[in-house]
C-alpha positions in Angstrom: 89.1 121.6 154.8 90.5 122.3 151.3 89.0 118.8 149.9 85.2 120.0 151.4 86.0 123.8 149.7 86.6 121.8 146.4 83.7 119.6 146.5 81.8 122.2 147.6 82.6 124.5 144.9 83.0 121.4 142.2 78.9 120.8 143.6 77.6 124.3 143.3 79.3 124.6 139.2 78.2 121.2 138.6 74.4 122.6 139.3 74.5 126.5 137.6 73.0 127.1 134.0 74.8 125.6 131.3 75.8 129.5 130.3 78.4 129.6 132.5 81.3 132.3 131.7 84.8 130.5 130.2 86.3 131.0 133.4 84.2 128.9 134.8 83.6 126.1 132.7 87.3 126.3 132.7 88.0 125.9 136.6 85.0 123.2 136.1 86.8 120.9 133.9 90.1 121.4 136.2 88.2 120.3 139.1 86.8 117.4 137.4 90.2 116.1 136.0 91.6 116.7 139.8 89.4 114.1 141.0 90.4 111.8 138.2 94.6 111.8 138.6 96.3 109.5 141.3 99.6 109.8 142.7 101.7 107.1 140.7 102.7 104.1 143.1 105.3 101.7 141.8 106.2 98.7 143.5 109.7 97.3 143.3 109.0 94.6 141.4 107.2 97.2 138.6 110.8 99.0 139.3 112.7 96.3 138.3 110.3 95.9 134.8 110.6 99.2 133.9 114.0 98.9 134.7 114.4 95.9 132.5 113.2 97.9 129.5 115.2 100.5 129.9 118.2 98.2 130.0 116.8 96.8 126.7 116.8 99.9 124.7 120.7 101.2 126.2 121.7 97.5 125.4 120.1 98.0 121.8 121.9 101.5 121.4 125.2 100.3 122.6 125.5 96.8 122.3 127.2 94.3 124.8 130.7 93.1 125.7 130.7 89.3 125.0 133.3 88.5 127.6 132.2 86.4 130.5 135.4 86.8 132.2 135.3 91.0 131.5 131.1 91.2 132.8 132.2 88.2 135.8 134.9 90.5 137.3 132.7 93.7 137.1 130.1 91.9 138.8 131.9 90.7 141.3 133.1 93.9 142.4 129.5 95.3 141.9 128.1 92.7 144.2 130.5 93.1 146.6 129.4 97.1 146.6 125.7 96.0 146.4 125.4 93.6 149.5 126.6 96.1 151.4 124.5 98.9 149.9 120.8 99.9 151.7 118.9 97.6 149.4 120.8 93.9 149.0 118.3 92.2 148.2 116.7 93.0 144.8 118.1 91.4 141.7 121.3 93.3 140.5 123.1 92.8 136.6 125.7 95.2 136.1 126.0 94.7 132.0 128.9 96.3 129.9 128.3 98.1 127.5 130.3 97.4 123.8 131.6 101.2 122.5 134.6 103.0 122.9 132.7 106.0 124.6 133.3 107.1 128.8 130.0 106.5 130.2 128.1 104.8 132.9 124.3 104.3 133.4 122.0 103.1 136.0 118.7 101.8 135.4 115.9 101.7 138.3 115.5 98.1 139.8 119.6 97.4 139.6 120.7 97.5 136.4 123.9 98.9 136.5 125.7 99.7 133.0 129.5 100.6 132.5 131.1 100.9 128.8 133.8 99.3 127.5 135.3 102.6 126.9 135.6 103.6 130.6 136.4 100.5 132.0 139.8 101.2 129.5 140.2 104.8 131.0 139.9 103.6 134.9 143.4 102.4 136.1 142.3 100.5 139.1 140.1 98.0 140.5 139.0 101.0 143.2 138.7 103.5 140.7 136.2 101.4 139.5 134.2 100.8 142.6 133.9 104.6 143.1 132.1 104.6 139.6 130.3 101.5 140.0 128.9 102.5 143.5 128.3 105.9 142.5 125.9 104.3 140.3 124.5 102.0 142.9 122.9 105.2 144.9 121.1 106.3 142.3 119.3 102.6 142.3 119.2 102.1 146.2 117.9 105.7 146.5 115.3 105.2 143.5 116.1 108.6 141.8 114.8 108.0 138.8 111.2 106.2 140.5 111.5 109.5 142.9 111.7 111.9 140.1 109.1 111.2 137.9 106.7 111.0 141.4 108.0 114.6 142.4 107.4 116.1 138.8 104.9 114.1 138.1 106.3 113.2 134.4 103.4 110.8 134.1 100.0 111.1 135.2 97.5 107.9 135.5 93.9 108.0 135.5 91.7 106.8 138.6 91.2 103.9 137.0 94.5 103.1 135.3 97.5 101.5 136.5 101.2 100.7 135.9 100.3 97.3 133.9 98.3 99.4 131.1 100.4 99.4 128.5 100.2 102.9 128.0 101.0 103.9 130.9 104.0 101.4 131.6 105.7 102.6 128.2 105.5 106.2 129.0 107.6 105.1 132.5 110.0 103.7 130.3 110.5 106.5 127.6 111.0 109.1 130.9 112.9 106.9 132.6 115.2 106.3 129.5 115.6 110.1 129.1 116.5 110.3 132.9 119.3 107.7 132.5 120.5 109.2 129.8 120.5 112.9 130.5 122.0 112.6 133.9 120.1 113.4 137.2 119.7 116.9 138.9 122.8 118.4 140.8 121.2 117.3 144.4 120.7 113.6 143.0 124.4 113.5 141.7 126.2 114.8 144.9 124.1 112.8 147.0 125.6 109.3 144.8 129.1 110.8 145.1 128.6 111.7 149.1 126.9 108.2 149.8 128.5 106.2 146.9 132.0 107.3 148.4 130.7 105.8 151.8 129.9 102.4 150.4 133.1 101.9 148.5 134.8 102.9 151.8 132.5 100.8 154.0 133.6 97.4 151.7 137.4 98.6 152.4 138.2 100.1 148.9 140.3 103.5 148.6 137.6 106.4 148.5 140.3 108.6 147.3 140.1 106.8 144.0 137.1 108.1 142.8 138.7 111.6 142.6 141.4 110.0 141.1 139.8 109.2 138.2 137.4 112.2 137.7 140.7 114.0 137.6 142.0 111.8 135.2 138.7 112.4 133.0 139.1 115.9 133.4 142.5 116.2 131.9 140.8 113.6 128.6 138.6 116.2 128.1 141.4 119.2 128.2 142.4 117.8 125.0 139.4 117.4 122.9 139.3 119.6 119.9 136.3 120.7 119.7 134.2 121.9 123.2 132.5 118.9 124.2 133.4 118.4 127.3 133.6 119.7 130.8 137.2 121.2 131.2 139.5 120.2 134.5 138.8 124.2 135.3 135.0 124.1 135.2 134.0 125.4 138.7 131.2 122.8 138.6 134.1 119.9 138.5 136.1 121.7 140.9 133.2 121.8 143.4 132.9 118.2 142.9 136.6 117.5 143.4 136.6 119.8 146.6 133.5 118.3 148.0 134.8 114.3 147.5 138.5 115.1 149.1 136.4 117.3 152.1 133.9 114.6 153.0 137.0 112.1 152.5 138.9 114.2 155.4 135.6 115.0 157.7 134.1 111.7 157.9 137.7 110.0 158.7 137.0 107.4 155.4 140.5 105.0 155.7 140.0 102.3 153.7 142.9 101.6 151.6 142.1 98.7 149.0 143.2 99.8 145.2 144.0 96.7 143.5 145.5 97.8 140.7 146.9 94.7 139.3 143.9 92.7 140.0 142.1 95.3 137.7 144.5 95.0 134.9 144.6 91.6 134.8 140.9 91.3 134.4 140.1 94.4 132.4 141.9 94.2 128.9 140.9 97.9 127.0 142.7 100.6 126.9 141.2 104.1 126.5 140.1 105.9 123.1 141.2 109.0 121.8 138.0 111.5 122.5 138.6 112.4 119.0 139.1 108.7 117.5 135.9 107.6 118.8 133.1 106.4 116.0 130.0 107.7 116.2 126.6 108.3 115.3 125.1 111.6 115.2 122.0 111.9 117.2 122.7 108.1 118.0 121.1 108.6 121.6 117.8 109.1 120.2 115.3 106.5 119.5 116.2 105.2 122.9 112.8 106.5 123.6 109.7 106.5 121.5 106.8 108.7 121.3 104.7 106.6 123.4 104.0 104.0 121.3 106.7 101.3 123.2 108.8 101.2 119.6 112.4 100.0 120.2 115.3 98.8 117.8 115.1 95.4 116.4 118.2 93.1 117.1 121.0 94.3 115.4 119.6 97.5 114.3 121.1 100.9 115.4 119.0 104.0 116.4 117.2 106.8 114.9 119.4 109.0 113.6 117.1 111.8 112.4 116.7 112.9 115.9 118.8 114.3 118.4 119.9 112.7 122.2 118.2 114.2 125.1 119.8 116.7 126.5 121.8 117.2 129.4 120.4 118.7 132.6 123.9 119.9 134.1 124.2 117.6 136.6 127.6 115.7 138.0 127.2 112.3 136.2 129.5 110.5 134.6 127.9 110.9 131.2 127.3 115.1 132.4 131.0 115.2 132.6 130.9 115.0 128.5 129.2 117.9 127.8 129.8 121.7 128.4 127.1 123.1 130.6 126.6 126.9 132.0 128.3 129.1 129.4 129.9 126.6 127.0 126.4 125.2 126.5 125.4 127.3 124.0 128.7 127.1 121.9 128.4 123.3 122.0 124.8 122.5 121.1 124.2 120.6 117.8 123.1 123.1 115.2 121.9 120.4 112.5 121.4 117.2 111.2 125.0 117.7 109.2 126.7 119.4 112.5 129.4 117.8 113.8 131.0 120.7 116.5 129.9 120.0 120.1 128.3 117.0 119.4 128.7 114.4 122.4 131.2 112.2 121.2 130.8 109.9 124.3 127.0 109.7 123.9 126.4 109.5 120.7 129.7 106.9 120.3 128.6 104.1 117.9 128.2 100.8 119.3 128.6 97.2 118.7 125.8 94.6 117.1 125.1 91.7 119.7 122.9 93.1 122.7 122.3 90.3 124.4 123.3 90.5 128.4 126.1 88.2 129.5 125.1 85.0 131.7 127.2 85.8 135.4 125.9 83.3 138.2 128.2 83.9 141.4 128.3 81.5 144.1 128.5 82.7 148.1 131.9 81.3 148.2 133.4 83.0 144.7 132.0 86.3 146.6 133.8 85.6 149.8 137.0 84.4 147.8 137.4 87.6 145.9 137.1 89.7 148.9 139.3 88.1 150.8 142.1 87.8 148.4 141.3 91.6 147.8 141.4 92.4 151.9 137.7 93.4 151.4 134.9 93.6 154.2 
């Protein structure tokens, strides 16, 4: 009925005297341009692409790890996490990142990135599946593909599609600022509620994820400056609350923690928050204006610009910033400011960001969980 009401009414103003009042002409054009925008589709192969280039730009911010044995042993335990996630099937890399900042990213289509930095602050080989399958949900429940459909971030023409160019880079640049930004509060409980199943389900300690946010928390107590989100933030309290609740309602057992395996493997230790390098505005340039721009090989970011900012959610990377009424005290005032700016964001990186070769065999898989006690 409202489709007939439209044409009916897109008809009768498509007929009347070309002296039609503003108003008119107005809800004229609007109806025209109605009939012209499609709901964005993406397949998950186009996922994965876009996915790819987001990777690409993070990669060309941060730079890479080049340690096989480091990136083997993180994908191990993220492959272990993914075949038993809701999608197994599509083409995971979990890729980490070279800079002494605490972050962790996930890209649409599985890529799945971790820094060097808080891979030297987690203590435990299950501390680090709670991070890494945190990340997961946020690929096997397509947040980022799901957000820019719901707030329709980009529009496409009738007769457009994802493979104009246009179009495809524009997926990218939003896709890059969701990544980085963090997701909404709803998207970021939801990976901690189901992302604390799935490192459960495989048999690793749940209780570890809460274990290291803790851990995080206290890092932050000590920064000099307010950058961070301090242990008695009632947003970070919620979150604790909420993981040790669903911990003790759903029964969630397991008891794998594998400490030693992890610091055999995982050679860093953490950074000072206030001895990290970095680069002021260094997030930005991640995205372009549209025109598909990225850093060439070896170059670093803009760094006339500022990162995108922070939409308050529970992410890893959210943890970093102040949000609510420590915000405003911590934004970046100026090119030259340096108090509140994101020292875990905006950490400087390394030169080489090129992705690590892994190829994992069915029966490395199957080794490392048995030895582990894994499922």
């Amino acid at each position: 009925m409202r489709r007939l009401v439209l044409l009916t009414l897109g008809a009768a103003l498509s007929a009347a005297p070309a002296r039609l009042a503003p108003e008119a002409r107005q809800l004229d054009q609007i109806l025209k341009r109605a009939q012209q925008i499609q709901d964005i589709q993406i397949t998950d192969q186009e996922e994965q692409q876009i996915g790819a280039s987001v990777c690409e730009r993070v990669r060309a911010r941060y730079g890479v790890v080049q340690d096989p044995a480091v990136h083997k042993y993180v994908s191990l335990v993220g492959t272990v996490l993914a075949q038993a996630s809701s999608r197994p099937n599509i083409p995971y890399r979990f890729i980490v990142l070279d800079t002494d900042g605490v972050n962790a990213f996930a890209a649409p289509g599985g890529y799945v990135m971790i820094t060097r930095g808080a891979l030297g602050l987690i203590a435990s080989e299950a501390e680090l599946a709670g991070v890494l399958a945190h990340e997961l949900i946020h690929v096997t429940n397509k947040h980022t593909i799901k957000a820019i459909q719901k707030g329709k971030a980009v529009q496409i023409a009738a007769d457009e599609t994802i493979r104009d160019e246009r179009v495809f880079q524009k997926l990218v640049d939003v896709s890059t600022d969701m990544v980085l930004a963090g997701f909404g509060r709803n998207e970021e409980l939801e990976s901690d509620r189901d992302g604390l199943r799935l490192a459960n389900k495989v048999g690793y300690d749940p209780r570890a994820l809460g274990t290291f946010l803790t851990r995080l928390t206290e890092r932050n107590k000590s920064a000099s400056a307010k950058q961070g989100l301090f242990a008695s933030h009632p947003e970070m309290q919620e979150r604790l609350k909420r993981v040790a609740a669903q911990i003790t309602n759903e029964r969630l057992a397991s008891t794998a923690i594998l400490e030693a395996r992890f610091t055999t493997a995982i050679p860093y230790k953490p950074t000072a928050q206030a001895d990290i390098a970095v680069i002021e505005g260094g997030a930005a340039g991640l995205t372009g204006s549209g025109t598909g721009d990225k850093p060439k090989e070896g170059q670093q970011a803009s760094k006339t610009e500022e990162p995108p900012k922070k939409k308050g959610g529970f992410g890893l990377s959210s943890l970093l910033k102040p949000s609510g009424p420590e915000a405003k005290s911590a934004e970046v005032v100026g090119s030259g400011a340096s108090r509140g700016l994101d020292r875990e964001l905006n950490a400087k990186g390394g030169p080489v960001r090129t992705m690590v070769a892994v190829n994992l065999t069915a029966a490395e898989i199957a080794a490392f969980k048995q030895e582990g006690d894994l499922r």
